[in-house]
DSSP file (Angstrom, degrees, kcal/mol; ACC not computed):
  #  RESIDUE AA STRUCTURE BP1 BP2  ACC     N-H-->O    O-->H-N    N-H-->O    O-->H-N    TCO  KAPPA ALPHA  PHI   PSI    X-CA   Y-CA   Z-CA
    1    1 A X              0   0    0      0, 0.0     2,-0.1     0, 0.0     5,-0.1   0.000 360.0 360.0 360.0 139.6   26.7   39.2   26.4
    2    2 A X        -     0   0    0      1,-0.1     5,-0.1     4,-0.0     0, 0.0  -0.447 360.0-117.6 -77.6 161.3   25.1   41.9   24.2
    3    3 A X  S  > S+     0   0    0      2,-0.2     4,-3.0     1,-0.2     3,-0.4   0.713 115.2  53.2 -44.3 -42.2   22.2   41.6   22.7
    4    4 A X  H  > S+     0   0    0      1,-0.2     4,-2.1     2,-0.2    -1,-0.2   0.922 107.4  52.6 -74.4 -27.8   23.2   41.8   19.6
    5    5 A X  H  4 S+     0   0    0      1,-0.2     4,-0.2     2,-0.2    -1,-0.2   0.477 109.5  53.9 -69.8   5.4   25.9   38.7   20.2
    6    6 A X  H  > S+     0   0    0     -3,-0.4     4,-2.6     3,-0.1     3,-0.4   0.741 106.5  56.9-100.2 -50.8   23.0   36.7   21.6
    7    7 A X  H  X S+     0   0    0     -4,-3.0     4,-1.7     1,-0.2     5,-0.4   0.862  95.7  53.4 -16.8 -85.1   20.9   37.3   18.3
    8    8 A X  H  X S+     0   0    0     -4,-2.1     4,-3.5     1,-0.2    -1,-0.2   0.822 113.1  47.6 -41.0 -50.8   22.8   36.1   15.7
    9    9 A X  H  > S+     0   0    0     -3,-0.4     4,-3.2    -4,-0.2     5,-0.4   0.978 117.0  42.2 -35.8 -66.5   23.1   32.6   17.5
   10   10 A X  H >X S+     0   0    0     -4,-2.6     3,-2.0     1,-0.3     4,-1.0   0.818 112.1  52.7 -59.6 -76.3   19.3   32.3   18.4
   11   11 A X  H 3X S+     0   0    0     -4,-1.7     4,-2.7     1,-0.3    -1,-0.3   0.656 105.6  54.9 -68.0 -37.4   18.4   33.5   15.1
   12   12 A X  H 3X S+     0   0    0     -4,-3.5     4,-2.7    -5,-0.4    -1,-0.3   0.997 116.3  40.1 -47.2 -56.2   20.8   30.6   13.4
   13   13 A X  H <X S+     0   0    0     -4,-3.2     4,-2.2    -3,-2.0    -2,-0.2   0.923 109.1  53.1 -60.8 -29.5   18.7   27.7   15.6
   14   14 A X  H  < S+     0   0    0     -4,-1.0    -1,-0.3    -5,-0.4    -2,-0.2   0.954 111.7  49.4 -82.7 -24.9   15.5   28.9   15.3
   15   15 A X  H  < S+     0   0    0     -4,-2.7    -2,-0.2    -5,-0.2    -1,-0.2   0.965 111.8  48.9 -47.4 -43.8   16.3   28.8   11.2
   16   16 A X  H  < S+     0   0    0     -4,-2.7    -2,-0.2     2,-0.0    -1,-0.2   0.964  96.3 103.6 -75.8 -49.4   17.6   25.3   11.4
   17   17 A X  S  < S-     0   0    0     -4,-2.2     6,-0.0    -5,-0.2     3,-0.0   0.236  82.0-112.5 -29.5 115.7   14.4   24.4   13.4
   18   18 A X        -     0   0    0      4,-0.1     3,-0.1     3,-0.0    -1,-0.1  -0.374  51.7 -83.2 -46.5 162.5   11.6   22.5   11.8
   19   19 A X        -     0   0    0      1,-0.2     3,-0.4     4,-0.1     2,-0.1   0.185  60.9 -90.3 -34.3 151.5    8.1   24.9   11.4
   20   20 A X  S    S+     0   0    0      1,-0.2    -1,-0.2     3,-0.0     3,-0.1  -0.511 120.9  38.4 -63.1 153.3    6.2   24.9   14.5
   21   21 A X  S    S+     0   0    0      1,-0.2     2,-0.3    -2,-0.1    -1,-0.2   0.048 107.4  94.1 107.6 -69.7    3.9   22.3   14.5
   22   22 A X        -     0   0    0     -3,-0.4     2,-0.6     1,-0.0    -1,-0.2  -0.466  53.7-159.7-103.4 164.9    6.4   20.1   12.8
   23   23 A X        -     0   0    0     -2,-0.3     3,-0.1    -3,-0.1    -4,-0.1  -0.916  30.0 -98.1-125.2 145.3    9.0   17.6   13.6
   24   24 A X        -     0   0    0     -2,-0.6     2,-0.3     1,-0.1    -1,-0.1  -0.061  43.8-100.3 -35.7 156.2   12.1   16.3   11.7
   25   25 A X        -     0   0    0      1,-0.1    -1,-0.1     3,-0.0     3,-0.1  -0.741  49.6 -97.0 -86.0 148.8   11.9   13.2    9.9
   26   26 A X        -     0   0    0     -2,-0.3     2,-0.2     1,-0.1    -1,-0.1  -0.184  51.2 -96.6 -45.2 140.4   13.6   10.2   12.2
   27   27 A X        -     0   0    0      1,-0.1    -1,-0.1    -3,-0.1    24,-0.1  -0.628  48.5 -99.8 -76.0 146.2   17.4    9.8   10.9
   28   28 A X        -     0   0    0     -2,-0.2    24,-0.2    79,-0.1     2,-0.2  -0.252  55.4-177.7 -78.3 135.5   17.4    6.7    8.4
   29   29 A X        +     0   0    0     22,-0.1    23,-0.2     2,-0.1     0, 0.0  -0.804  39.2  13.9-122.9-174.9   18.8    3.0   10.4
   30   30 A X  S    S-     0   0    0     21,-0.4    21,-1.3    -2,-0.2     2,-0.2   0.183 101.8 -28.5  81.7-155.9   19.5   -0.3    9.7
   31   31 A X  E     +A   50   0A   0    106,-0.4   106,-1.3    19,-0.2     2,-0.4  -0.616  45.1 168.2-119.8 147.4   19.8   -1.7    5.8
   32   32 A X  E     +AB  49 136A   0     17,-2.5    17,-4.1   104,-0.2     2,-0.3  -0.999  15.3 161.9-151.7 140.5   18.3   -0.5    2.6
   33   33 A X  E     - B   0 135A   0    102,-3.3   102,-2.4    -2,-0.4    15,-0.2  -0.861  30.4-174.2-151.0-169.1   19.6   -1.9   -1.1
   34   34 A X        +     0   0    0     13,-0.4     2,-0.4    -2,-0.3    14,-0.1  -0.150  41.5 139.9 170.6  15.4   18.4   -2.0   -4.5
   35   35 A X        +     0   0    0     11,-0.2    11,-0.3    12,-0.1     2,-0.3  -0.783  26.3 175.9 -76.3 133.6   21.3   -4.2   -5.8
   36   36 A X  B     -C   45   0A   0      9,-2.6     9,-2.0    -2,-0.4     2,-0.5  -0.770  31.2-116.0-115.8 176.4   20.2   -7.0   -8.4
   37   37 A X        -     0   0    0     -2,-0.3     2,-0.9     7,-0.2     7,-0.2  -0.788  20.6-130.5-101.5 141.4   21.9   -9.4  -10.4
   38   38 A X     >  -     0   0    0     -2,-0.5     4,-2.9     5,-0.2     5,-0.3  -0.848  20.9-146.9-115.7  91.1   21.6   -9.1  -14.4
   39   39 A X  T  4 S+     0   0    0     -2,-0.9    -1,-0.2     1,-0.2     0, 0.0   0.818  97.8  48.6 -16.8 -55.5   20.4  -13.2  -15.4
   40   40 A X  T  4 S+     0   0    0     -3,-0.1    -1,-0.2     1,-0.1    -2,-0.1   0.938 127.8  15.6 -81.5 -43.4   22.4  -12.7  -18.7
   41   41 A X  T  4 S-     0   0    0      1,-0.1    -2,-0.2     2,-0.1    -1,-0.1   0.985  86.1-129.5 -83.3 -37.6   26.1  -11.2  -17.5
   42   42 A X     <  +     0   0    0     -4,-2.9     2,-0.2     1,-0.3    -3,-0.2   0.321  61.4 152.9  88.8  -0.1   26.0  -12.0  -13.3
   43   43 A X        -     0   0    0     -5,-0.3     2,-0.5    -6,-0.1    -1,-0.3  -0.488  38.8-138.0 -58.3 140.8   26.9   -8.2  -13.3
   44   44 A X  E     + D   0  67A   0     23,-1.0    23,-0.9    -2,-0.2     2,-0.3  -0.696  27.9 163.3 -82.4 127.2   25.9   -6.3  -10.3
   45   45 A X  E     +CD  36  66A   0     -9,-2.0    -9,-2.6    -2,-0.5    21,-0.2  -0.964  26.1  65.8-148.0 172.0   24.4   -3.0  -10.2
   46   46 A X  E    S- D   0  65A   0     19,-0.9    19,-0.9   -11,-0.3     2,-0.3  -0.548  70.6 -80.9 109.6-155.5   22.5   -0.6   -7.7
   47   47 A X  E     - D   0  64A   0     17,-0.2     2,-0.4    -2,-0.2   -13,-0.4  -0.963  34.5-167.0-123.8 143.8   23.3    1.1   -4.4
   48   48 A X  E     - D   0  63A   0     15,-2.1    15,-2.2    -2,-0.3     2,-0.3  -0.989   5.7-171.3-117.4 162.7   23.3   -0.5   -0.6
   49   49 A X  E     -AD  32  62A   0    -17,-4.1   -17,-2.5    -2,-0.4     2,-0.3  -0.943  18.9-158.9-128.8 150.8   23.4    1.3    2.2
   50   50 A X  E     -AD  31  61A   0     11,-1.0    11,-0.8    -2,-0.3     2,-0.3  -0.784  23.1-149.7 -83.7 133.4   23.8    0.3    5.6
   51   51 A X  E     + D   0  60A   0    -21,-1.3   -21,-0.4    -2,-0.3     9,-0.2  -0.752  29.7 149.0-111.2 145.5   22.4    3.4    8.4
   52   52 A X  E     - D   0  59A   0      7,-1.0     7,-1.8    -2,-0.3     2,-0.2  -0.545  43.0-123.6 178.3 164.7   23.9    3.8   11.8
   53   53 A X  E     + D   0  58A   0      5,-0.2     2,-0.3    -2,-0.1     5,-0.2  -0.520  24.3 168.2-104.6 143.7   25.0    5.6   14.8
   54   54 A X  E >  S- D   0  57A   0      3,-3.1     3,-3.5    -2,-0.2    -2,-0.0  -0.933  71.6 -20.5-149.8 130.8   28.5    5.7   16.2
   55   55 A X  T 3  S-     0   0    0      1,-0.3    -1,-0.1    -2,-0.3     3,-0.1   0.915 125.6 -47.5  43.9  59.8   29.5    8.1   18.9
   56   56 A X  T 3  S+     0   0    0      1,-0.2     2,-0.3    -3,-0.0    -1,-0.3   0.372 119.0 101.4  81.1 -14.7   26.9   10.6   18.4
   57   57 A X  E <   -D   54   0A   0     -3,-3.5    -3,-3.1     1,-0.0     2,-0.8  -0.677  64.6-132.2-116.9 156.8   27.3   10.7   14.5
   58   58 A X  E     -D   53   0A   0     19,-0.4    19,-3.3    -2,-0.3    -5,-0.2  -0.792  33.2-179.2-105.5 117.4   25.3    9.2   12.1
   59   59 A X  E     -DE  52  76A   0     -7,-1.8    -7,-1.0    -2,-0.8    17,-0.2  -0.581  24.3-131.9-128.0-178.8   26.7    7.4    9.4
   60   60 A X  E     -DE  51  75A   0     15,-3.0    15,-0.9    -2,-0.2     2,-0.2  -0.635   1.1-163.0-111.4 160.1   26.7    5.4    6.3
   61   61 A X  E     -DE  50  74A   0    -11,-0.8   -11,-1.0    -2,-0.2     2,-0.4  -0.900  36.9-174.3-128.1 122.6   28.3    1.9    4.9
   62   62 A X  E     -DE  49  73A   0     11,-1.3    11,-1.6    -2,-0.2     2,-0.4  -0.789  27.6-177.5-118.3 148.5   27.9    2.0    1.0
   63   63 A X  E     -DE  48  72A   0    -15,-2.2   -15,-2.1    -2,-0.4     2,-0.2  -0.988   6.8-166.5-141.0 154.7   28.3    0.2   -1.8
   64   64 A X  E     -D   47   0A   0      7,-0.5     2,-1.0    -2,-0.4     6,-0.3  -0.705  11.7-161.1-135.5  85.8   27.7    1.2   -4.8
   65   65 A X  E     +D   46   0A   0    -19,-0.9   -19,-0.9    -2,-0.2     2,-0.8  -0.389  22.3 160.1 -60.3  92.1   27.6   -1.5   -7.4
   66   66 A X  E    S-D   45   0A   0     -2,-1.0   -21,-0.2     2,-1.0    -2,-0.0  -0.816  89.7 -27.9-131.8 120.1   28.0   -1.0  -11.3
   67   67 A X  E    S+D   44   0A   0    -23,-0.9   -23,-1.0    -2,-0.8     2,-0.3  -0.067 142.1  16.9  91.7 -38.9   29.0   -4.3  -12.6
   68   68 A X  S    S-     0   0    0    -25,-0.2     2,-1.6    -4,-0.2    -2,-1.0  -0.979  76.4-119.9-158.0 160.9   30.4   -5.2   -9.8
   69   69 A X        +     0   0    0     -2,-0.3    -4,-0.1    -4,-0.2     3,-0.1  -0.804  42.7 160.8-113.9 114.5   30.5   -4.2   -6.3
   70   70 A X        +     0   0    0     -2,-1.6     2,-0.3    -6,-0.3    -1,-0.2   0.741  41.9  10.6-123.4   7.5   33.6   -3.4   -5.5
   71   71 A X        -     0   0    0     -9,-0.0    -7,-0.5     2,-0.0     2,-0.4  -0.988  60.5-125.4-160.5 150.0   34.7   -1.3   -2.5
   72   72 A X  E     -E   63   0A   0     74,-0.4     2,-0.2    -2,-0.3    -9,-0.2  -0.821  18.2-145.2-106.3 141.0   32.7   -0.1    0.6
   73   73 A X  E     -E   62   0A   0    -11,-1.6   -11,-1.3    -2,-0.4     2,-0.3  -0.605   2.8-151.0-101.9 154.3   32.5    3.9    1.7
   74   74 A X  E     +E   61   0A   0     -2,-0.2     2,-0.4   -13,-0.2   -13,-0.2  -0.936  32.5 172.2-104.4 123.2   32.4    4.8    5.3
   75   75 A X  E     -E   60   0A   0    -15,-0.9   -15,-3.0    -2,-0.3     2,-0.4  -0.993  34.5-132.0-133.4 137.1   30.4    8.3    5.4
   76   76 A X  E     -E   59   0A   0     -2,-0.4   -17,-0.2   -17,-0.2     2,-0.2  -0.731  25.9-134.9 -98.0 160.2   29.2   10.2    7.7
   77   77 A X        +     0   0    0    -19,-3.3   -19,-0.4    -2,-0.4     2,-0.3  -0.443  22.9 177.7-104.6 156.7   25.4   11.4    7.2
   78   78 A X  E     -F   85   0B   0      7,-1.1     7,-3.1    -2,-0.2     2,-0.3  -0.987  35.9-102.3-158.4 156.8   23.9   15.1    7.7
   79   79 A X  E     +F   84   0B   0     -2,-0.3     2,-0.3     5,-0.2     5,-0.3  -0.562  45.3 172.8 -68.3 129.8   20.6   16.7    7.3
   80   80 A X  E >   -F   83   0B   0      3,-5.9     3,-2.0    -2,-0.3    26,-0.0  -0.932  49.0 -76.5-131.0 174.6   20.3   18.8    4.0
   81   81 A X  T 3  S+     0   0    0     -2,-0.3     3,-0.1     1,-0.2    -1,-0.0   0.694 126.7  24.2 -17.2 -59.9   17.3   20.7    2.1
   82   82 A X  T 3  S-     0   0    0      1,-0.1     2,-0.3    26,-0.0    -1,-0.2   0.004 126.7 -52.1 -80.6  14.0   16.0   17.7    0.9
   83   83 A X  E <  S-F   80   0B   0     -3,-2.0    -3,-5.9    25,-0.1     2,-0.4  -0.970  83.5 -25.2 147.0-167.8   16.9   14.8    2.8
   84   84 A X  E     -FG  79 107B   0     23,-2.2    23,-2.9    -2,-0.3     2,-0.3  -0.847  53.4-146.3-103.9 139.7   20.0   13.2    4.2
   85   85 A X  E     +F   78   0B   0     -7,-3.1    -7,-1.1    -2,-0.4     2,-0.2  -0.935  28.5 142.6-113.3 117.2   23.1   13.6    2.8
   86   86 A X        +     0   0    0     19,-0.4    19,-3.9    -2,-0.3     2,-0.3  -0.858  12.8 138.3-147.8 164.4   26.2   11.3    2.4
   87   87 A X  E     -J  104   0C   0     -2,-0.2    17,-0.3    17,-0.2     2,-0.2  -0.983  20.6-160.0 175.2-175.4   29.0   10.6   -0.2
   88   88 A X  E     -J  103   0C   0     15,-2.8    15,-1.9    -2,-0.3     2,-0.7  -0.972  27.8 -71.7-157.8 175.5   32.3    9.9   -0.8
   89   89 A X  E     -J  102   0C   0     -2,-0.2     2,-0.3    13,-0.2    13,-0.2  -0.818  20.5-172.3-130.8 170.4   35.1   10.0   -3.7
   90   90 A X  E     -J  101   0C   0     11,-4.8    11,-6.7    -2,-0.7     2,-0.4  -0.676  16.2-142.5-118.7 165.6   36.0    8.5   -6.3
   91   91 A X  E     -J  100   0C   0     -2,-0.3     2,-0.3     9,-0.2     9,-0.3  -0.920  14.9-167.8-114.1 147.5   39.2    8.9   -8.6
   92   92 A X  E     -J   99   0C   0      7,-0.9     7,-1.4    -2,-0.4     2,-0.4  -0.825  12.4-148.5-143.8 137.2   38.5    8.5  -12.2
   93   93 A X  E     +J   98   0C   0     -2,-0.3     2,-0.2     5,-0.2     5,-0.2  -0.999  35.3 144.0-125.8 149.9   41.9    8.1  -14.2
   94   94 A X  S    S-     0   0    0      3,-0.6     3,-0.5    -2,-0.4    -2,-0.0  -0.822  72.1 -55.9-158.3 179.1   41.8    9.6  -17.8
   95   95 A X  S    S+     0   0    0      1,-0.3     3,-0.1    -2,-0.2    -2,-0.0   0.737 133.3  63.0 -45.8 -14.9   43.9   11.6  -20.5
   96   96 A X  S    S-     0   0    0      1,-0.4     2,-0.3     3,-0.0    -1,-0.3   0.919 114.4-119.7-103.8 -41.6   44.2   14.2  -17.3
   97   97 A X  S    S-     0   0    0     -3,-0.5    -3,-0.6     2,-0.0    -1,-0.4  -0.676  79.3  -6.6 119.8-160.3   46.1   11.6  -15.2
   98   98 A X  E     -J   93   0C   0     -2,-0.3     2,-0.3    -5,-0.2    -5,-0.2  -0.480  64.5-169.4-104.2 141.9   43.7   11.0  -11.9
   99   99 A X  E     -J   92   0C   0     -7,-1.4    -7,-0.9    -2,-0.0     2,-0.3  -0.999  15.6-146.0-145.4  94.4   40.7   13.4  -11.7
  100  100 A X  E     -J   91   0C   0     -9,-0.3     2,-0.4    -2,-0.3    -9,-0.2  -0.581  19.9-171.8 -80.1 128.5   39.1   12.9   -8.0
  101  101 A X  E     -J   90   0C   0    -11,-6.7   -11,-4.8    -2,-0.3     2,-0.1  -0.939  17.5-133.2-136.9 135.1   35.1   13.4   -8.5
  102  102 A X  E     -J   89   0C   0     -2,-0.4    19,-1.3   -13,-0.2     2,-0.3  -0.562  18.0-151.9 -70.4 153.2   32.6   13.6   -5.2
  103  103 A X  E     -J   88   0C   0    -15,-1.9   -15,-2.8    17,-0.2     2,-0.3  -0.864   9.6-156.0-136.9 159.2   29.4   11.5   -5.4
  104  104 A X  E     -J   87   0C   0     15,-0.4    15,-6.0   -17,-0.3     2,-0.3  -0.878  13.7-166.1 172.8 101.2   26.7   12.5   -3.6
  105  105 A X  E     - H   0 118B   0    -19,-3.9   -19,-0.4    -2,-0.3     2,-0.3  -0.691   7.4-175.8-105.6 161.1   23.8   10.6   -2.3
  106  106 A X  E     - H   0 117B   0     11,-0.8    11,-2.9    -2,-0.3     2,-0.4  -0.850  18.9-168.4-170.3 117.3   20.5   12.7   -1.0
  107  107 A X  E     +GH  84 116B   0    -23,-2.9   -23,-2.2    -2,-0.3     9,-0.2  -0.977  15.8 173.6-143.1 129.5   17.9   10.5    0.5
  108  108 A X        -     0   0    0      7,-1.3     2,-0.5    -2,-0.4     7,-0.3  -0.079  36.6 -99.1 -77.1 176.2   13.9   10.4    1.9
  109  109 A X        +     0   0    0      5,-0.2     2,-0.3    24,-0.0     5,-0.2  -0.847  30.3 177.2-108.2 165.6   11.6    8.6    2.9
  110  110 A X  B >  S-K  113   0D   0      3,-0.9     3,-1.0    -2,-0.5     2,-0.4  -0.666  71.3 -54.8-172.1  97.9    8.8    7.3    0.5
  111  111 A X  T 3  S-     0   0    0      1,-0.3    -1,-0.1    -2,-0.3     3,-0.0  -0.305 115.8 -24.0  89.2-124.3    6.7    5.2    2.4
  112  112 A X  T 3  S+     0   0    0     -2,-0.4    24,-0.4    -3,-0.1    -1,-0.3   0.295 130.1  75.7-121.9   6.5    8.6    2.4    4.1
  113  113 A X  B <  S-K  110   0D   0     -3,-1.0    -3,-0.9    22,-0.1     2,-0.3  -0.884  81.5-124.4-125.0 171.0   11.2    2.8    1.6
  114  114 A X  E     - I   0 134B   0     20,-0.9    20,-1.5    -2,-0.3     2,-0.3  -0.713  25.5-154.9-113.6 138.3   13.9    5.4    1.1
  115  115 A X  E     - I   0 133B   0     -7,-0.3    -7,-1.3    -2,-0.3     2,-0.4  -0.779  20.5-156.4 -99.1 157.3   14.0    7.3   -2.4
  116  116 A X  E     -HI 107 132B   0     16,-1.1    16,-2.6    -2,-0.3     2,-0.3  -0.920  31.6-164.3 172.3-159.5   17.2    9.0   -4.1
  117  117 A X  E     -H  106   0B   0    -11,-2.9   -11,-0.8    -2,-0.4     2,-0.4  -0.830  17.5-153.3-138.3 134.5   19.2   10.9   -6.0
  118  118 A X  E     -H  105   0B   0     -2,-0.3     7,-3.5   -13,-0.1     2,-0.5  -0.846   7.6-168.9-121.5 155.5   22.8   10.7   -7.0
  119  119 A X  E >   -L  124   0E   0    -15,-6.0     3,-0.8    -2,-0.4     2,-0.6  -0.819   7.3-166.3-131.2 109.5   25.1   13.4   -7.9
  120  120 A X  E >  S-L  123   0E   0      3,-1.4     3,-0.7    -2,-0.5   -17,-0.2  -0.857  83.5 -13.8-107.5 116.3   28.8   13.3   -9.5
  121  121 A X  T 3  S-     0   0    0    -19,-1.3    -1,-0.3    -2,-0.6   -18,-0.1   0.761 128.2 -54.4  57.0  38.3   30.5   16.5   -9.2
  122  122 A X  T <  S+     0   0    0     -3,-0.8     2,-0.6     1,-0.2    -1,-0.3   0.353 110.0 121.3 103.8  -8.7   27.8   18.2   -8.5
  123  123 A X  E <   -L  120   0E   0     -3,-0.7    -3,-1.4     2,-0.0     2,-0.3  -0.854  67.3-119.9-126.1 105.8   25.6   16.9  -11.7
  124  124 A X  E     +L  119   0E   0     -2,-0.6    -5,-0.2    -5,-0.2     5,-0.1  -0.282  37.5 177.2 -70.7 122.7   22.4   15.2  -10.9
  125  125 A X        +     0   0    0     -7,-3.5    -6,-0.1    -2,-0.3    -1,-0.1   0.219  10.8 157.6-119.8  24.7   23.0   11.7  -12.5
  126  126 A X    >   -     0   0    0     -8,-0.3     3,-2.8     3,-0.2     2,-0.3  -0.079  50.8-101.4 -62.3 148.3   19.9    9.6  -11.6
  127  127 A X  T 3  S-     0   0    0      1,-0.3     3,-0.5     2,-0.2    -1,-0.1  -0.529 103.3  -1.5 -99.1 143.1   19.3    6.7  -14.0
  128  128 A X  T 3  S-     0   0    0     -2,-0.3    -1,-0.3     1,-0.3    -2,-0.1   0.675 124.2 -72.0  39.5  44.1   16.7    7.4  -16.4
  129  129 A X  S <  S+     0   0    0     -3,-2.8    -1,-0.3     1,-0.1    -2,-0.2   0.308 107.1  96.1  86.0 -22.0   16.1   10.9  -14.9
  130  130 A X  S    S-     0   0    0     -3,-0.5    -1,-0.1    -4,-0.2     2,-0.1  -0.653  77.4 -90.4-114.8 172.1   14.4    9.7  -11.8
  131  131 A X        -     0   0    0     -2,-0.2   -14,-0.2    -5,-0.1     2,-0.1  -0.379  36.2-140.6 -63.0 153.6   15.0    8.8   -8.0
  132  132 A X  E     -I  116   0B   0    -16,-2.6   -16,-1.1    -2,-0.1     2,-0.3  -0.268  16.0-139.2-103.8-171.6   15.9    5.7   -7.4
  133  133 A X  E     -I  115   0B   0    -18,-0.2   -18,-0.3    -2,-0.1     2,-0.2  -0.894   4.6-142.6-153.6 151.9   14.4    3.8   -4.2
  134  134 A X  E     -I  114   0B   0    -20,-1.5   -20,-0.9    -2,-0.3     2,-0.5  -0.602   9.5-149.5  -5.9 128.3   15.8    1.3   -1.3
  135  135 A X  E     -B   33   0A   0   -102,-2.4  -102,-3.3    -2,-0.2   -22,-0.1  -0.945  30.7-105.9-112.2 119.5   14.1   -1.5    0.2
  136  136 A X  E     -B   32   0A   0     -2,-0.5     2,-0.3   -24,-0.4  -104,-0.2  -0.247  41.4-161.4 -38.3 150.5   14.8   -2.4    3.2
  137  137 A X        -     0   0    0   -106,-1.3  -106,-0.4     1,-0.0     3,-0.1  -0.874  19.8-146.8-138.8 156.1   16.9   -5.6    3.1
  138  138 A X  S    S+     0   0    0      1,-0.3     2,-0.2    -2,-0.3    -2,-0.1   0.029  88.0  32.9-136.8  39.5   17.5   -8.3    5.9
  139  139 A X  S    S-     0   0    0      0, 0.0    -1,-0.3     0, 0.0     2,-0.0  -0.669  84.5-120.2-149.3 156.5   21.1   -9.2    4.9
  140  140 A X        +     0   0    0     -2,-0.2  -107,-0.0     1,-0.1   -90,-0.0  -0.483  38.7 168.7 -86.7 164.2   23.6   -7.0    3.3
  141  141 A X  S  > S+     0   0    0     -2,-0.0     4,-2.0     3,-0.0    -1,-0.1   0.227  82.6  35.9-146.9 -31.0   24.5   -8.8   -0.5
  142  142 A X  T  4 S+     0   0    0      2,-0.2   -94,-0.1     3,-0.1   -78,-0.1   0.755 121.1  52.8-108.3  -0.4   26.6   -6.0   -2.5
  143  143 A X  T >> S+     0   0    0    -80,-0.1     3,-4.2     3,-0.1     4,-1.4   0.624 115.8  43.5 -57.2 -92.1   28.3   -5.0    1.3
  144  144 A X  H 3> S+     0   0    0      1,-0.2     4,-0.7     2,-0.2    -2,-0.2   0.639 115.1  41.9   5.5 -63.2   29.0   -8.5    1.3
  145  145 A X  H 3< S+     0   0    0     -4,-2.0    -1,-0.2     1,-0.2   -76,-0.2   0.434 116.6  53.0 -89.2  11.3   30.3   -9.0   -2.3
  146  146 A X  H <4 S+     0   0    0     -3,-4.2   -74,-0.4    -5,-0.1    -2,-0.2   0.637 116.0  36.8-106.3 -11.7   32.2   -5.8   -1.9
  147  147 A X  H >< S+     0   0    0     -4,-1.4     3,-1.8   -76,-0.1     4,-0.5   0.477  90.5 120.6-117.2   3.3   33.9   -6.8    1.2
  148  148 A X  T 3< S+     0   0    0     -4,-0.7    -3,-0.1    -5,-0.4    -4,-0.0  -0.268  82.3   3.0 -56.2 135.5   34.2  -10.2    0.0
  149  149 A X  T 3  S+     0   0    0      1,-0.1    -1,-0.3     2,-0.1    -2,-0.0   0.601 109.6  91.0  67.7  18.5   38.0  -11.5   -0.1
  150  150 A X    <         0   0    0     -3,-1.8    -1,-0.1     0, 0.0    -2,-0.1   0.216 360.0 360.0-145.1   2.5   39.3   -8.4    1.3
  151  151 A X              0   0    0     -4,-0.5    -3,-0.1     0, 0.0    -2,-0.1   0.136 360.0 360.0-133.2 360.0   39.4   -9.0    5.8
């Protein structure tokens, strides 16, 4: 191998490499939600997420509740700039006839809970401007009412 064809390789890992000194944050597990119940309508809204490993990969089970929870994502998770990164899409039907738009989760840690930010088509779309945050949870409820009536 030349030198130069061993370069380009090393020089890629040691970029992806945390700092010296520092280590990766731990890959997100187990269940984290923010879903509530609205006392006047019984609509459902927020995001849950489920974390885990399968065969090497790390992945997601989402729901994403507004109004209602109504279908579960399988995603798989990756490292980005800012966090971990998952999504899926969704098909919007309009005057254009159906218009398939990514969304785009990117998530931290904060604390013992996970903050984040959601992005549709690219367009950062967090309600009322800010990152949202995830609690850990110790039973899924919008997987649950999203998978409800449907195995």
């Amino acid at each position: 191998m030349t030198r130069k064809a061993w370069l380009l390789p090393g020089l890629a890992l040691l970029l992806a490499a945390p700092a010296f000194g520092e280590t990766a944050p731990a890959w997100p597990s187990g269940l984290y939600s923010n879903v509530t119940s609205s006392e006047q309508t019984g609509d459902l809204g927020g995001l849950e997420v489920r974390f885990y490993e399968e065969a090497g990969r790390h992945m997601a089970e989402l729901a994403l509740c507004e109004g209602w929870c109504n279908d579960v994502h399988i995603a798989e998770v990756t490292r980005g700039d800012k966090g971990f990164v998952f999504g899926f899409t969704e098909t919007f039907t309009g005057a254009e006839g159906d218009v398939p738009v990514p969304i785009r989760f990117v998530v931290w840690r904060a604390g013992n809970e996970l903050a984040y930010s959601t992005y549709q088509g690219g367009e950062k779309i967090d309600y009322e401007g800010k990152p949202q945050r995830l609690k850990r949870a110790a039973k899924p409820f919008g997987l649950a009412v999203a998978k409800s009536g449907k195995e």
